[in-house]
C-alpha positions, 0 to 999 in steps of 0.5 A, spaced: 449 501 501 448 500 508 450 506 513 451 503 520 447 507 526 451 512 530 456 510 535 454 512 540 460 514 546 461 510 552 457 511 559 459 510 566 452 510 570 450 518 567 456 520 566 458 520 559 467 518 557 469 522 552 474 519 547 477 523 541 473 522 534 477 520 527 473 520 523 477 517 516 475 517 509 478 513 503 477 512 495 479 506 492 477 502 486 479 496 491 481 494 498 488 495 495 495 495 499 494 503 500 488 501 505 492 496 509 493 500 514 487 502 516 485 495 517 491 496 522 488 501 525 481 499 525 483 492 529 488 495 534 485 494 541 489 500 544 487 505 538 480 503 538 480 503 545 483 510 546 479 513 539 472 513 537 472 511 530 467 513 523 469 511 516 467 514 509 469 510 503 468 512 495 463 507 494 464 500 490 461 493 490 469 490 490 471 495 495 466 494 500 468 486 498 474 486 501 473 491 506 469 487 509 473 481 508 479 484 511 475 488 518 470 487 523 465 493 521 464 494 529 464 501 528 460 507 524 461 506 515 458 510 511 459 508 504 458 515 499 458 515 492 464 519 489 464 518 482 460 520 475 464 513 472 465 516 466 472 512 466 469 505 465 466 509 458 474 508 456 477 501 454 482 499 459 488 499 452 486 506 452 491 510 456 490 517 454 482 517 453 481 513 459 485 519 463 482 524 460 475 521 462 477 519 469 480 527 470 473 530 468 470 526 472 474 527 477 472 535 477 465 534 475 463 529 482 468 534 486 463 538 488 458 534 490 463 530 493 465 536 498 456 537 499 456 529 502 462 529 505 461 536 509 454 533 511 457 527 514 462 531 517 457 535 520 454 529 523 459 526 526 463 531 528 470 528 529 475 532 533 481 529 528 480 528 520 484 522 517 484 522 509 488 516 506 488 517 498 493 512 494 497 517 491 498 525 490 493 527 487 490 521 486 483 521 488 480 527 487 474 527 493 480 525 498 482 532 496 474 534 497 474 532 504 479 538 505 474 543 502 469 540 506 472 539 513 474 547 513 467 548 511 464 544 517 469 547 522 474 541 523 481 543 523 486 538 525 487 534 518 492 529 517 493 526 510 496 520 508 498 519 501 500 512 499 505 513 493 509 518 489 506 523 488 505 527 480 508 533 479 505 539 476 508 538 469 503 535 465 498 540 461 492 536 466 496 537 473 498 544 472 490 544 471 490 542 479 494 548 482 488 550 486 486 545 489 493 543 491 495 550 494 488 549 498 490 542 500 497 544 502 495 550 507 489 547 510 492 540 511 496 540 519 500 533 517 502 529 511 504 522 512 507 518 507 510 511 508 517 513 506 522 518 506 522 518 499 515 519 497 515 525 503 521 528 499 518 529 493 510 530 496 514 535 498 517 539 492 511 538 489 506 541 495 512 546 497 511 544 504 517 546 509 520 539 512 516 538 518 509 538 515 510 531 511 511 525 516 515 518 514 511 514 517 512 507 515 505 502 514 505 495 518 501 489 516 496 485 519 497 478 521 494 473 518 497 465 517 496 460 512 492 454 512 495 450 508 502 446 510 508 448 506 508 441 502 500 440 500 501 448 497 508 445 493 504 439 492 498 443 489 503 448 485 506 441 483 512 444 486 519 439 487 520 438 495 528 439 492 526 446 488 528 453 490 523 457 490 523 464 487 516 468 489 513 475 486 507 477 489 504 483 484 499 485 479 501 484 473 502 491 470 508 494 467 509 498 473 511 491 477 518 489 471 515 482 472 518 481 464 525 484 467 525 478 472 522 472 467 528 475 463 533 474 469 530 467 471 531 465 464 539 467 464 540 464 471 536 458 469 541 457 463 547 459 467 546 454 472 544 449 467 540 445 471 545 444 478 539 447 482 533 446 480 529 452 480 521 454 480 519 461 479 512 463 481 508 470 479 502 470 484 497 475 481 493 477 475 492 483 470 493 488 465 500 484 463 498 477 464 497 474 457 503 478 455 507 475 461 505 468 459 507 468 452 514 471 454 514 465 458 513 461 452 517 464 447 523 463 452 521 455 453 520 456 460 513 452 461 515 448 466 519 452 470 515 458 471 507 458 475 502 463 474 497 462 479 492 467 483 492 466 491 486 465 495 491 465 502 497 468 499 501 466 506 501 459 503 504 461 497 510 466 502 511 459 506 514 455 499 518 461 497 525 461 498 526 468 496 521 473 493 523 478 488 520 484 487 523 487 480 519 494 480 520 499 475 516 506 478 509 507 481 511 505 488 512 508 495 513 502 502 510 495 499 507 491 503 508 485 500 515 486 503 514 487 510 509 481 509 515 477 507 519 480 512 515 478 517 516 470 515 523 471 515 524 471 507 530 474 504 528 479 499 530 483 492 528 489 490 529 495 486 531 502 486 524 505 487 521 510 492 521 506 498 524 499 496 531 501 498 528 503 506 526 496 507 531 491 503 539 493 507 542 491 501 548 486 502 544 485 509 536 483 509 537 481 500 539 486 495 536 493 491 538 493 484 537 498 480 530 498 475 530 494 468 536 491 471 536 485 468 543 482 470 543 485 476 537 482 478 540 475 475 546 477 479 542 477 487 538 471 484 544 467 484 548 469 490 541 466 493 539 460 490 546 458 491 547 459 498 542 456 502 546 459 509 545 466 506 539 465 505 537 463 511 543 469 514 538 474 510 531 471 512 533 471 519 535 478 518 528 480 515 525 478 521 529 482 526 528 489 521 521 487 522 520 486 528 524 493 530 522 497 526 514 496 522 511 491 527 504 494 528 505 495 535 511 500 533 507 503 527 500 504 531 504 507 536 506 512 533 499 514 529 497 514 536 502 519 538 501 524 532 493 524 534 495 526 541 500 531 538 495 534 534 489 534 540 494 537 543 496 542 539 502 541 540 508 541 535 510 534 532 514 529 535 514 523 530 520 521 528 522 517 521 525 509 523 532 507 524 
């Protein structure tokens, strides 16, 4: 773990121009979507040009890896251990222990977490703190950068929660009432991605309306390096096949088995008039049982597991992509990323699925586990090639309307002005 030296403020002859300091802090386990739009930030040349930017993460090697990947580290990083680890004492399989172990790991290390925090906030002196958590309570030394920013004297906050957050129902959460009551009075702006996870992060904090911003994410840029026919030919895809695409881990929380089920539905309603192909990009803790469903309903040949190196050269095969969640969301960017291409999506009534897809105009929102629903929306789409088409032009527009970069950092941009200012907030939601 390597600290880069102190960014020092820009110069001109002896006189010294300031800029506003952020300094942004984040733990994750991996470069997840939630962290996708600091990599926005960080590489926009009018945010970087207008603030001056440091940056904390709860240090892991998978972490770093993808950061790196993703971010020209041009500026002050400073990796900083969060963590006891005692979840890794708990296997995968074993949900409650492993929640168990993860919860006191996150009390034990919270105080040490507030000590390195504060001591790094103490040095870098920012003049706004940005935390990005992956949900609510999520990460527990995002809510120990809170504890710690009060106590360096640091009083404009803005927290960023990238998922629904967890009411206070189970015996565990109602043991984070403390540190929720801290959070919600010492926070100036919570920022959530949808106006669904807003609503609930509200009921669960007791927030008033304007203290929680809807704030949707945006995408970084990138481009396949591949041509549309060398990734079907390497996926061994037909040139004539409708490919229908989904993009998620494989967890239980993504509904991939809902959509094999769906698949395999239309497959045997169309008997063969169009020739399908499905893709599940992605790996984990499902995979093996998403494989064997496949092969009980004999679809070997027309469903593909494949992980990505450049997941745009699996999006410019596609046709469609499906996104059959069941829960645990807030704003995928998957969504936007396809959006983007100018791809028709389907999606389900989770969180804010519901604020990308217009259902009828861009693709179609069906509710979760709704297998005929799902299979409903497949076959209105890979059967009319001109409503693909009519839908995939729409996305693009929405997109570019509402979720660019340029929109999006605009407004981050105007919310830092605003709290600079001390003035009131004057973000708006999207159209």
């Amino acid at each position: 773990m390597k600290a880069s030296e102190e960014l020092s403020r820009p110069t001109v002859g002896r006189v010294q121009l300031l800029k506003p300091r952020i300094h942004f802090h984040t733990d994750c386990p991996f470069f997840a979507g939630c962290e996708n739009m600091l990599a926005v930030l960080f590489t926009h040349s009018e945010f970087r040009e207008m603030f001056d930017v440091t940056f904390s993460y709860g240090y892991s090697a998978r972490y770093e890896k993808g950061f790196r990947s993703r971010v020209r580290a041009d500026f002050p990083i400073h990796p900083l251990r969060t963590s006891l680890g005692l979840g890794r004492y708990a296997p995968e399989s074993s949900r409650w222990p492993r929640a168990a172990l993860v919860k006191l790991d996150g009390y034990l290390s919270f105080p040490f977490s507030v000590g390195a925090i504060y001591r790094l906030l103490r040095r870098v002196r920012p003049d706004i703190l940005h935390i990005n958590n992956g949900g609510y309570p999520g990460a527990y030394s995002c809510s120990a950068a809170v504890f710690a920013a009060r106590l360096a004297g640091i009083r404009r906050i803005v927290y960023v929660v990238n998922n629904v957050a967890v009411p206070r129902r189970s015996f565990h959460r109602r043991m984070d009432f403390w540190m929720d009551g801290f959070v919600s009075r010492k926070v100036n702006t919570f920022v959530t991605a949808s106006a669904y996870a807003g609503q609930r992060l509200r009921e669960v904090l007791g927030l008033r309306e304007e203290r929680a911003l809807t704030l949707p994410n945006t995408i970084l840029s990138r481009f396949p390096d591949e041509s549309p026919s060398e990734t079907r030919a390497r996926l061994h895809i037909g040139a004539d096949e409708v490919v229908i695409g989904c993009v998620a881990v494989q967890e239980e929380r993504k509904g991939q088995r809902f959509l094999i089920e769906a698949f395999d539905a239309l497959r045997k309603e169309l008997q063969g008039r169009v020739p399908l192909r499905l893709v599940l990009e992605g790996t984990g803790s499902m995979r093996s049982h998403l494989e064997r469903l496949v092969r009980d309903r004999g679809l070997v040949n027309e469903v593909i597991f494949c992980e990505e190196r450049n997941v745009y050269n699996l999006y410019q095969c596609l046709d469609l992509l499906v996104l059959p969640s069941i829960g645990f969301e807030d704003f995928p960017n998957v969504i936007l990323e396809v959006m983007s291409l100018g791809k028709p999506v389907i999606g389900t009534r989770v969180a804010g699925i519901p604020e990308q897809i217009r259902d009828g105009y861009n693709g179609y929102v069906v509710e979760p586990k709704d297998t005929d629903g799902l299979c409903r929306a497949m076959r209105a789409l890979v059967t009319d090639p001109n409503l693909r088409e009519t839908m995939g032009r729409r996305s693009r527009e929405l997109f570019e309307a509402n979720f660019q970069p340029n929109v999006i950092v605009g407004r981050y941009i105007e919310l830092y002005r605003s709290l600079m200012e001390g003035g009131k907030e004057i973000i708006h939601a999207h159209a």
